[in-house]
C-alpha positions in Angstrom: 6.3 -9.1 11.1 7.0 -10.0 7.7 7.6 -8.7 4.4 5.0 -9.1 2.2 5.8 -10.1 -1.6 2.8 -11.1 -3.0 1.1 -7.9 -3.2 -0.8 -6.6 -6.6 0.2 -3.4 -7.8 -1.9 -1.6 -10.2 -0.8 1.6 -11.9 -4.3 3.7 -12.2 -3.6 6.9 -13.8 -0.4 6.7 -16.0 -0.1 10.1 -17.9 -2.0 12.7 -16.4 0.4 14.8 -14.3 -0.1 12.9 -11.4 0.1 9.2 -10.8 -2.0 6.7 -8.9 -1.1 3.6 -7.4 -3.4 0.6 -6.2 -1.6 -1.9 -3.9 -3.9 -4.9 -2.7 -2.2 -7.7 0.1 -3.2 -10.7 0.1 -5.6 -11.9 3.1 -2.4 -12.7 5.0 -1.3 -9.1 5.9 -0.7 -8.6 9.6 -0.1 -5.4 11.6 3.6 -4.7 11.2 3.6 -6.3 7.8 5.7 -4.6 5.3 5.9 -3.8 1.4 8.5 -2.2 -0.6 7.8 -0.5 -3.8 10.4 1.2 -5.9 8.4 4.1 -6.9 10.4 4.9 -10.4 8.6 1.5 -11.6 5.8 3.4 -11.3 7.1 6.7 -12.7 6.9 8.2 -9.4 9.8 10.4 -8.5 7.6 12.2 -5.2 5.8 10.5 -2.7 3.3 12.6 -2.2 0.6 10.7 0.3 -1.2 7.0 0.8 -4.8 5.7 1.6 -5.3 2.8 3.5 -7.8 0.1 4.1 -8.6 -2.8 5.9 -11.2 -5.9 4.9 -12.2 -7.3 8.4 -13.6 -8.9 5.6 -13.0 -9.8 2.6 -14.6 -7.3 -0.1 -17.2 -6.9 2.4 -16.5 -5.0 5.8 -14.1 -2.1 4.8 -12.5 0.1 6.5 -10.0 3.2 6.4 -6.3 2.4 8.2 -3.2 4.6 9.0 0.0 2.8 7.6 3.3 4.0 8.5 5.5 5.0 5.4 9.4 5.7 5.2 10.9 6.8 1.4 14.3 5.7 0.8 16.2 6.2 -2.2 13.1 5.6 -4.5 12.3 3.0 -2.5 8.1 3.4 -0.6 7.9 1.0 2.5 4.8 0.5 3.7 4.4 -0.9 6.8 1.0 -2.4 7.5 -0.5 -0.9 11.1 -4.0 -0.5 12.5 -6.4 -2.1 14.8 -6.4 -5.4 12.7 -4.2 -7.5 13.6 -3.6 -10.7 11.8 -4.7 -12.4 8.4 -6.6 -9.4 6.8 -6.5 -8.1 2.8 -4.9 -4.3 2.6 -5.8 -2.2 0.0 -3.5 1.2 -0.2 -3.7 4.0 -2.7 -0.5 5.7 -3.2 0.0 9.4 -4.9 2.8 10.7 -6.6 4.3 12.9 -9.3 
């Protein structure tokens, strides 16, 4: 377990009421992996759910995975689970307001 600092984050829908958030690991992510994003950054004030996926292979073999999530003070950890274990991209989609 490690936390992971390298991640991309890409704010998707800035203005429109509710925001989006892309968050792409590198191919190094293992299962118990974590990522902290301070959600203001973002303009994100409520968590309000997250979308998770796996690349068994890169960009190729996709598929959906449960991370667990904790909020606190502002603060969205993420922390990487699912039947993958070790050396695999993440992508997670993160909703707020």
């Amino acid at each position: 377990m490690a936390a992971i600092t390298t991640s991309t984050i890409t704010d998707e829908i800035p203005a429109l009421g509710r925001k989006m958030v892309m968050v792409e690991t590198p191919t190094t992510a293992d299962t118990g992996d974590t990522i902290s994003i301070t959600l203001a950054s973002y303009g994100i004030s409520t968590f309000l759910g997250i979308l998770g996926f796996a690349h068994s292979t890169e960009n190729s073999i996709v598929i959906t995975e449960a991370p667990t999530t904790a909020v606190t003070t502002g603060t969205l950890v993420i922390t990487v689970g699912g039947t993958l274990n070790t050396d695999d991209k993440r992508v997670y989609i993160i909703w707020g307001k």
